[in-house]
C-alpha positions as CSV (number, residue, x, y, z in Angstrom):
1,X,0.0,0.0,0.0
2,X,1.0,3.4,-0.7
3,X,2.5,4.9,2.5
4,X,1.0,8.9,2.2
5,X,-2.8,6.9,1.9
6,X,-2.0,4.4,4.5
7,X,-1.3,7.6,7.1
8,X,-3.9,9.6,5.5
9,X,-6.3,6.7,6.2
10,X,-5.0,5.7,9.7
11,X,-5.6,9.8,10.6
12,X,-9.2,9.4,8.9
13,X,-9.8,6.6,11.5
14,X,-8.7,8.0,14.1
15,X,-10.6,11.3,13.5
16,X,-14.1,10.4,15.4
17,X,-15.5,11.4,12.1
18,X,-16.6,8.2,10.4
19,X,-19.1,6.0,12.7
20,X,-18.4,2.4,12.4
21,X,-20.5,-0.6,11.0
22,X,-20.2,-4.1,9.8
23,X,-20.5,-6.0,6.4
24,X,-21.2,-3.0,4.2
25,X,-18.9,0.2,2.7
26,X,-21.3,2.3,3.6
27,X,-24.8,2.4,5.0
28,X,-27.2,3.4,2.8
29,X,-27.7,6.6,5.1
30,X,-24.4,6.8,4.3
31,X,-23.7,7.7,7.9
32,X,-21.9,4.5,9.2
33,X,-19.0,2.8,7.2
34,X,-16.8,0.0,7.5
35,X,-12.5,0.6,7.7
36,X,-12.4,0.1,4.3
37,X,-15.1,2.6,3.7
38,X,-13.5,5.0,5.0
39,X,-10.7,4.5,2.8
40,X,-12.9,4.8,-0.1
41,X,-14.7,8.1,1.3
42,X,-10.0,9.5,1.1
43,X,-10.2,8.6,-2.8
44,X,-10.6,10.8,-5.5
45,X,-13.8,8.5,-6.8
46,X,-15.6,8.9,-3.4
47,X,-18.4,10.4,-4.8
48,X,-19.1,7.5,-7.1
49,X,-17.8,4.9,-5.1
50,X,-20.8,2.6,-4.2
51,X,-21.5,2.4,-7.4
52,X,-18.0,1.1,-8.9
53,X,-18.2,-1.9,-6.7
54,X,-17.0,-5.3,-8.6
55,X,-18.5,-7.4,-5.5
56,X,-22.5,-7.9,-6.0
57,X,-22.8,-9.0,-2.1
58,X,-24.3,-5.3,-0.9
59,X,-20.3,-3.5,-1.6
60,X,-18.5,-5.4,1.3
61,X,-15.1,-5.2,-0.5
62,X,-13.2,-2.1,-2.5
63,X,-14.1,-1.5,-6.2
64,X,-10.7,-1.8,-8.2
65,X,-10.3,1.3,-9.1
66,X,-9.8,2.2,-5.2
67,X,-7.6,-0.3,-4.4
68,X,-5.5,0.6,-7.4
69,X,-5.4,4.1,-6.1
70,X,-4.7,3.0,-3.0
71,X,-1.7,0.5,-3.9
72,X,-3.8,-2.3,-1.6
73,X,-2.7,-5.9,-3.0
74,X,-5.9,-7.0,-2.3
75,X,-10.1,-6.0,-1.7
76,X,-10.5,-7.2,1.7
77,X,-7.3,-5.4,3.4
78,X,-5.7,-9.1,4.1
79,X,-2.4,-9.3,5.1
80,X,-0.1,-11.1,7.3
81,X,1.7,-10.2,11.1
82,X,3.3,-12.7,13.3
83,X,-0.1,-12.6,15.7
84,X,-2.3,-14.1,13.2
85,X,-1.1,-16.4,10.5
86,X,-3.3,-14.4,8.2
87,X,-6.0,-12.1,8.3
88,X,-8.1,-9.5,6.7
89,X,-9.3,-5.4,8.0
90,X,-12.9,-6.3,6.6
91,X,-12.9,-9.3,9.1
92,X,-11.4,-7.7,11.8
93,X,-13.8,-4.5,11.3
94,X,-16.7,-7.2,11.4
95,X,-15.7,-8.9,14.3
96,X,-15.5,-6.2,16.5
97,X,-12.0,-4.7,16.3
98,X,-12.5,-0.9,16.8
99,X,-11.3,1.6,13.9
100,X,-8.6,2.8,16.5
101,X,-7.6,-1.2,16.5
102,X,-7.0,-1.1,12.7
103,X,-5.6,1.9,12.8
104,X,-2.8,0.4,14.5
105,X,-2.5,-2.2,12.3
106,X,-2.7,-0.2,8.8
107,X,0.2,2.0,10.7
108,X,2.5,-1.0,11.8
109,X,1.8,-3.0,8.7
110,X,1.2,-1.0,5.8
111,X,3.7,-2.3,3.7
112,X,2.3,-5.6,3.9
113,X,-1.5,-4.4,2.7
């Protein structure tokens, strides 16, 4: 992943602005979004975004066009650290981890996503 986006995003996070939710990009009241949502709302196709989605289960990965912007080597956020064999921010965001949490984690492991 691109380092300046990674930070960007981690500072997004971290912001109190974004209010978090599971299993979607974005709520349709496009209040709440998941941590890769939020990443999507930093890119210069966030206006269009829900709508670029490659994934017909209700937008619960990036569109390509994000993670190409982003330099993410895959949709889901899933990378590797020596807690967890392997894993995924999309998983973690759905089982509770908080967006400080994966904040953390996009800081530490960036290179990696």
């Amino acid at each position: 992943m691109k380092k300046s986006i990674a930070m960007k995003w981690v500072e997004a996070l971290r912001s109190g602005e974004y209010r978090q939710t599971t299993s979607v990009l974005r709520n349709e009241d496009g209040i709440g979004h998941c941590c890769l949502g939020v990443l999507c709302e930093l890119s210069p196709n966030q206006k269009n975004y829900m709508n670029l989605s490659r994934n017909k289960r209700k937008n619960e990965v990036l569109p390509l066009v994000v993670q190409k912007w982003a330099g993410m080597k895959t949709a889901n956020g899933e990378f590797k650290y020596s807690a967890m064999p392997e894993t995924a921010l999309s998983g973690l965001n759905d089982n509770g981890d908080t967006f400080e949490q994966i904040a953390d984690l996009i800081e530490t492991y960036w290179k990696k996503l």
